[in-house]
C-alpha positions in Angstrom: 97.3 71.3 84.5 94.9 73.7 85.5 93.4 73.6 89.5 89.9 71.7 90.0 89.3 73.7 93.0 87.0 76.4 90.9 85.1 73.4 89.2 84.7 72.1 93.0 83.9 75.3 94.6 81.2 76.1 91.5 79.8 72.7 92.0 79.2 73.4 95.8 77.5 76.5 95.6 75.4 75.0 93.1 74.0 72.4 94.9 73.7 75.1 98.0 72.0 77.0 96.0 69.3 74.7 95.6 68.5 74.4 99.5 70.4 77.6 101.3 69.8 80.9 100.8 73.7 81.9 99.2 73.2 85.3 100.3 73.2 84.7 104.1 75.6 82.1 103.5 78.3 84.6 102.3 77.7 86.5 104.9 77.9 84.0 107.3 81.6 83.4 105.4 82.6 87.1 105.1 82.3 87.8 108.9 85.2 85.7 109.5 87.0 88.8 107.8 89.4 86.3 105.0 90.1 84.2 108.1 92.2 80.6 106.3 91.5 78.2 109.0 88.5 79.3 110.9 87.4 76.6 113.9 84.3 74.9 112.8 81.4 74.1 115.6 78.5 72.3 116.2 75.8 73.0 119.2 73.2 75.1 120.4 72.7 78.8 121.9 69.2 79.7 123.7 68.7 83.1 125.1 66.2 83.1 128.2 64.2 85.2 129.6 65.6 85.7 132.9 62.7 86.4 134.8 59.9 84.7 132.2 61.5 81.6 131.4 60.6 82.3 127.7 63.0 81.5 125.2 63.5 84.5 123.1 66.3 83.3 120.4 67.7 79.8 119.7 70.7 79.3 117.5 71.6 75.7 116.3 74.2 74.7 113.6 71.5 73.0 111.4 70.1 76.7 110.8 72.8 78.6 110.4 73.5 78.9 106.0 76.7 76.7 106.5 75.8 74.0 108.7 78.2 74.8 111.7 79.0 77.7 113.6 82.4 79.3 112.2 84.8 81.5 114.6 87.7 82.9 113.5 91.0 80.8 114.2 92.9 84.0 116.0 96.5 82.8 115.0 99.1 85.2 115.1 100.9 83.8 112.8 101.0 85.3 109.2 102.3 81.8 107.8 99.4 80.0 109.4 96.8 83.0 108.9 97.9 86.3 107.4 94.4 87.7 108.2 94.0 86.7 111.9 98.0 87.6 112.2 97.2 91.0 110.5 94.3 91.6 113.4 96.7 91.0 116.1 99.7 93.0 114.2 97.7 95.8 114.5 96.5 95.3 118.0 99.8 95.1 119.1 101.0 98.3 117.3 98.0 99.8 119.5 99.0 98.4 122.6 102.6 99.5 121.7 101.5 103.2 120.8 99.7 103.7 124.0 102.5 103.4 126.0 104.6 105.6 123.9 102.2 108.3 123.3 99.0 107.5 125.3 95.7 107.0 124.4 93.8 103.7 124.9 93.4 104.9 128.8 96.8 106.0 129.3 97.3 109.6 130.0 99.8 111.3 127.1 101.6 112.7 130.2 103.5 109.3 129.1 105.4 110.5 126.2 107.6 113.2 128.6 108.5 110.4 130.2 112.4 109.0 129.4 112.3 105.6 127.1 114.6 104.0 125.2 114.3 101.2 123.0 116.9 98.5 123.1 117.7 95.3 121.1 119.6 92.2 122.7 121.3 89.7 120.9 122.3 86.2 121.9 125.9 85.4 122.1 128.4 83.5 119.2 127.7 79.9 118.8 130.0 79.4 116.0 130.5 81.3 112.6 128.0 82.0 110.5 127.7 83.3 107.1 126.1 86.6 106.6 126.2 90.1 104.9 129.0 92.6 107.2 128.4 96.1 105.6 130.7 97.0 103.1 132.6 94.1 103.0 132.4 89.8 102.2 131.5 87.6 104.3 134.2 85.3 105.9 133.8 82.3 103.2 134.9 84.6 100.8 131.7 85.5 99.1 129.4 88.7 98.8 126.2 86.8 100.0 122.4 88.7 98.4 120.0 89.6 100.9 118.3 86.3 100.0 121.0 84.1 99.8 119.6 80.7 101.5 123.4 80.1 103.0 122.9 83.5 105.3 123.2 82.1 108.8 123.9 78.7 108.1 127.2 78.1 110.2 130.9 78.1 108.2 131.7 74.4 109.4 128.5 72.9 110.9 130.7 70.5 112.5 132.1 72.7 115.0 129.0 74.9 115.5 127.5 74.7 119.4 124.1 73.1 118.4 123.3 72.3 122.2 124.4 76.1 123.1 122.2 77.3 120.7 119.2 75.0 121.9 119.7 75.8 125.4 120.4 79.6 124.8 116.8 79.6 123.3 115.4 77.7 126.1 116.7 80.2 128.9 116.1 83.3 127.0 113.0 84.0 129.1 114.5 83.4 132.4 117.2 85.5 131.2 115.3 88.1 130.5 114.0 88.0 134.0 117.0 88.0 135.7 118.1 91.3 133.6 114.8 93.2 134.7 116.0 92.3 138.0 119.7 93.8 137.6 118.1 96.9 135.6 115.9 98.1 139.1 119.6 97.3 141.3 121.3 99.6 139.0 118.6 102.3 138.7 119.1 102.8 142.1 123.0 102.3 142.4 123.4 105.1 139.4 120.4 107.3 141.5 122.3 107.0 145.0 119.3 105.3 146.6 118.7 101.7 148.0 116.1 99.6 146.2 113.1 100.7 148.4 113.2 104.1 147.6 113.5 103.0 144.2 109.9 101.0 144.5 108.6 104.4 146.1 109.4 106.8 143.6 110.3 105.2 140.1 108.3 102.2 137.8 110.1 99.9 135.2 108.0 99.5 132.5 108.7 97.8 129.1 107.1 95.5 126.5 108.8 93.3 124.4 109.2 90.9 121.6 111.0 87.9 120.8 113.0 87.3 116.9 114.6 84.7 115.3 117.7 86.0 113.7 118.9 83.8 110.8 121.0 81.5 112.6 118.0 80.5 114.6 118.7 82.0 118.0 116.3 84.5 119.8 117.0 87.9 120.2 114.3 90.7 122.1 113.6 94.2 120.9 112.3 95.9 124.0 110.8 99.7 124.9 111.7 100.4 128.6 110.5 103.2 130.3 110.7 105.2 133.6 107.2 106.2 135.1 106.3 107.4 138.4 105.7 104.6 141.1 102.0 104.6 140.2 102.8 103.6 136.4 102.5 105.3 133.4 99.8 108.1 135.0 102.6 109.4 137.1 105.8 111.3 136.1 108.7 110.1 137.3 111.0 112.2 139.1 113.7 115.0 137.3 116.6 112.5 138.1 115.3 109.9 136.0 116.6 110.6 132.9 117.2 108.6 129.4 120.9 108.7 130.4 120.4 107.4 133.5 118.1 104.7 132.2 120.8 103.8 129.0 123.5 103.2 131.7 121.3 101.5 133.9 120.6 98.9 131.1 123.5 98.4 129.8 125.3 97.5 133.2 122.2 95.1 133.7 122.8 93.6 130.7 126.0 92.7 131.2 125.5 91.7 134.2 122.6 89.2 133.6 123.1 85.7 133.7 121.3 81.8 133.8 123.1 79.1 135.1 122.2 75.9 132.8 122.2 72.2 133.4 125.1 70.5 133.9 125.4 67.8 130.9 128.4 65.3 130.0 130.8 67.1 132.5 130.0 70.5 131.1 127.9 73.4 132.4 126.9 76.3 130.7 126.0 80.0 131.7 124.0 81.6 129.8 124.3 85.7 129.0 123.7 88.5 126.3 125.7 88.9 123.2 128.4 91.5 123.8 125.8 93.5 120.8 123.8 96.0 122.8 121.8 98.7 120.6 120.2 101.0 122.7 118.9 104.1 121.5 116.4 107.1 122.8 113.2 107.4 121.6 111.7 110.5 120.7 108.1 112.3 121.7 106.5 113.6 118.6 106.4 111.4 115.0 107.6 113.1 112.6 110.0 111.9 109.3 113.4 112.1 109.7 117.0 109.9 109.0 118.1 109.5 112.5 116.0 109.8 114.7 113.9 107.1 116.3 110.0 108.1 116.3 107.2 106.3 118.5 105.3 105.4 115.7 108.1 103.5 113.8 109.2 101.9 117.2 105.5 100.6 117.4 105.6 99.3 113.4 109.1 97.7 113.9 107.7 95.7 117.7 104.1 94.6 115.9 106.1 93.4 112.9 107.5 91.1 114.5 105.0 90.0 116.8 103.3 88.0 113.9 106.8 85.9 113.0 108.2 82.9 114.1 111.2 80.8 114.0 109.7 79.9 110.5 110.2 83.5 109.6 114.0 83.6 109.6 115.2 80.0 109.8 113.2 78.1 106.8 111.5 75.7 110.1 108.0 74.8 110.7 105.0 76.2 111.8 103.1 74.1 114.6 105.0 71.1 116.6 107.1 68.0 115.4 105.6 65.0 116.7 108.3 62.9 115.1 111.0 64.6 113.6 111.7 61.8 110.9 108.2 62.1 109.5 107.9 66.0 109.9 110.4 67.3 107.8 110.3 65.0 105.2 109.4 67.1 101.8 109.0 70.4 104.3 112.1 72.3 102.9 113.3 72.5 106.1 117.1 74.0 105.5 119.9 71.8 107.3 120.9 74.0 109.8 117.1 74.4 111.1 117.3 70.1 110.7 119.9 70.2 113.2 118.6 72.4 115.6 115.4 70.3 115.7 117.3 67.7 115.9 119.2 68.8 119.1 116.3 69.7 120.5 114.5 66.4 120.1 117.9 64.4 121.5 118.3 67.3 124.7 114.4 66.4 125.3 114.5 63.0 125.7 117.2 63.6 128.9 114.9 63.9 132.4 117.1 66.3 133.4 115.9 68.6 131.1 111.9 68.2 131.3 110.7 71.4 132.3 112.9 72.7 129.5 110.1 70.6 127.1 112.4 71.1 124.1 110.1 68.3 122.3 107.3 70.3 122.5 109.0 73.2 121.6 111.4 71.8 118.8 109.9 73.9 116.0 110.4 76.4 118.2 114.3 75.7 118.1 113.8 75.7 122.3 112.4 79.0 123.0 109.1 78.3 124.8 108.4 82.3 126.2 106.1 84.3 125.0 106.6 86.1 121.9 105.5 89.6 122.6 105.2 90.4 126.6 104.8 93.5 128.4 104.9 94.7 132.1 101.7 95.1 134.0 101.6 99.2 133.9 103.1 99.6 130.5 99.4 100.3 128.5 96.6 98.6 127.9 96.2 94.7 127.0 95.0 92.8 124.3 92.6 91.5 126.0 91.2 95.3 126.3 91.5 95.8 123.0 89.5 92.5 122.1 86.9 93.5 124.5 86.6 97.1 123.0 86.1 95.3 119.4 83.6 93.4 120.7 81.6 95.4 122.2 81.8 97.7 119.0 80.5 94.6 117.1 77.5 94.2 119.4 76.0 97.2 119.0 76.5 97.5 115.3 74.4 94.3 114.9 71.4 95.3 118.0 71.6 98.7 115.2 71.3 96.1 112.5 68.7 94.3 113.8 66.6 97.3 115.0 67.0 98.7 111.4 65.7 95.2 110.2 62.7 95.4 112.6 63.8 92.9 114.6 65.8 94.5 118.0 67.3 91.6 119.8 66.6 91.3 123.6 68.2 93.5 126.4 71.7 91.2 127.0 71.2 92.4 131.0 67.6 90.0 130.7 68.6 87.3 128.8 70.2 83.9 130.4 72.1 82.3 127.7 72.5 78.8 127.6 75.1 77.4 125.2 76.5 74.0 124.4 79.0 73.8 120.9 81.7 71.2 120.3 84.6 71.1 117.9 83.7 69.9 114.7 87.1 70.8 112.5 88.8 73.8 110.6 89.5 75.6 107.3 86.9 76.4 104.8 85.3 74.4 102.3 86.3 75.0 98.5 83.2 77.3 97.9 83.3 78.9 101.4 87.0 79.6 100.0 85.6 81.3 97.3 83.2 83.6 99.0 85.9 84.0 101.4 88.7 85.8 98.9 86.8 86.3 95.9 89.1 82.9 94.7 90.0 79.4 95.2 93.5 79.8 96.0 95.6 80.6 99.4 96.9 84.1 99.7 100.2 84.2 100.1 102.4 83.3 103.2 104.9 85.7 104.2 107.8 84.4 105.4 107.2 81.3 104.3 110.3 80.3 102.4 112.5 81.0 105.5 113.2 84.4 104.6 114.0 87.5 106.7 111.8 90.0 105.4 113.4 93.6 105.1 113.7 95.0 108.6 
């Protein structure tokens, strides 16, 4: 049966048409830049002379072509908003670059500087099918690469569900505690105590969280040695990519979280005994082995846009009641389960600051999904700003071009008062929007692990 959304969306702009000018109004639309779920608001601006009093601009919702103010949603996620994820995808790869190659206000002194990047897995909380190269999987079976079973456990039964919840929950902290170990034995492998460490070496790093298949977090990190005033300042001869690869993984094994202690058992949590560390090099150039900045950056930002959803077949935004939630979402078993545990651990008090309610689509992990130290590069927020600004003065060019130059913003007192008023776009704002009445499609949306 064919969609009514184009009959809808036709209908709409026809009776627009009759009171709006449609031109302005797909403007209006198109600056969102194919944003799905843009936040709809109603209110007032006024720009005011600062020194006059005289209002030199008003903007209300009732004058604007669609009736409300629309701002872009900014989610990072591709399953919620693959155009507002793609803006931050690529925001990230910046942010990543410049602290492999400079640029972005980091000197490109940084590339001389030793880096490695490093992947850590979380431990074995039971069997699991999945693809081991050249062979079959323990079940018996040559699994596809999209074969719905991968990472489901081999007897569900007798797979650590709580581990696996908790694991997720103390991944951040455990992360911590390894950046902690990593500066102890920097300076144990340099023959120095830890204050000459602070004097004459930086740890810098940025990082981001993924869901491997079984639903358990894992981080892909870049740490690097700088100078002790950051990435501006080389560090010294001694600190070398071998001394930085030991360094890690002796902190890594190392590392540990002590959990809660729960029906007379208490769990410590640590890295998987899988430690891939490997050197990164200066220049990007195309090769087989060796590891560039520029696909370092691609591989970090690619994942910075996924979510447990990616890999595990779970949901998007949070469970308010788990019964309700997953019925007719697809939801795989395993991910069930996990939720599950999750919603069972976070009704204990002594696991409230955990908040594994809140985080249950999250299977537990509540961190941030891409993270960086302070002296690593720039930030996003930089990076937003810099956009910004760009915008501005293409529309004061705009306006000047149109014969009407907007006011000096150092003049102006702007007094502003918008409320929520919803989200998404209409069925003919849809239209305007992508050229068609239908969603663009979700990556990752079935539960799949795109191709790394």
């Amino acid at each position: 049966m064919p969609s009514r959304a184009p009959t809808v969306a036709i209908r709409q702009l026809a009776s627009l048409a009759r009171f709006a000018d449609l031109g302005a109004y797909a403007r209006q639309v198109q600056r969102l830049g194919g944003c799905e779920r843009p936040v709809r608001m109603e209110g007032h601006r006024l720009d005011v002379h600062a020194t006059t009093g005289e209002v030199v601009r008003e903007i209300a919702n009732r004058d604007l072509p669609a009736g409300q103010l629309l701002i872009r949603c900014g989610n990072r996620r591709a399953t919620r908003c693959t155009a507002c994820a793609e803006v931050y995808r690529k925001d990230t790869y910046q942010l990543i670059t410049a602290g492999l190659t400079g640029g972005k206000g980091i000197s490109t002194e940084v590339a001389r500087h030793s880096r490695v990047f490093v992947t850590f897995t979380a431990p074995s909380f039971g069997p699991v099918h999945n693809r081991p190269q050249g062979g079959r999987c323990r079940c018996g079976r040559a699994h596809s690469e999209d074969d719905p079973a991968l990472g489901c456990p081999l007897d569900p039964h007798r797979y650590d569900y709580r581990g696996a919840v908790l694991w997720n929950a103390h991944a951040g902290a455990l992360w911590a505690r390894f950046t902690t170990y990593l500066r102890q034995r920097l300076a144990i492998g340099a023959g120095i105590n830890r204050s000459a460490l602070r004097q004459s070496v930086r740890v810098s790093y940025a990082k981001v969280a993924e869901y491997q298949r079984r639903g358990a977090v894992h981080f892909h990190a870049v740490i690097r040695l700088d100078g002790p005033d950051g990435a501006e300042t080389a560090p010294p001869s001694w600190a070398t990519t071998s001394l930085l690869t030991d360094a890690i993984r002796s902190a890594a094994r190392l590392a540990e979280v002590p959990g809660p202690f729960l029906d007379g058992r208490s769990d410590t949590f640590r890295f998987g005994v899988q430690l891939d560390i490997r050197p990164i090099r200066s220049a990007d150039f195309s090769g087989t082995s060796d590891l560039t900045s520029r696909a370092v950056a691609a591989y970090i930002a690619k994942y910075a846009t996924k979510g447990a959803e990616s890999a595990t077949g779970t949901v998007d935004r949070p469970i308010r009641n788990p019964i309700t939630d997953l019925i007719g979402t697809g939801v795989t078993d395993h991910a069930k389960q996990l939720i599950l545990t999750c919603w069972r651990l976070g009704a204990r008090p002594e696991l409230d600051e955990l908040r594994l309610r809140k985080w249950a689509h999250m299977l537990g992990f509540r961190g941030h999904f891409a993270t960086k130290s302070r002296a690593y590069s720039t930030t996003l927020g930089a990076l937003r700003q810099a956009r910004s600004d760009h915008n501005d003065v293409l529309t004061r060019e705009r306006a000047e071009q149109a014969g009407c130059p907007l006011p000096d913003p150092d003049t102006v007192l702007v007094l502003a008062h918008w409320r929520f008023a919803g989200t998404g776009l209409t069925a003919a704002e849809r239209l305007l929007s992508h050229g068609t009445t239908s969603s663009p499609p979700n990556p990752g949306a079935d539960g799949r692990t795109p191709h790394a």
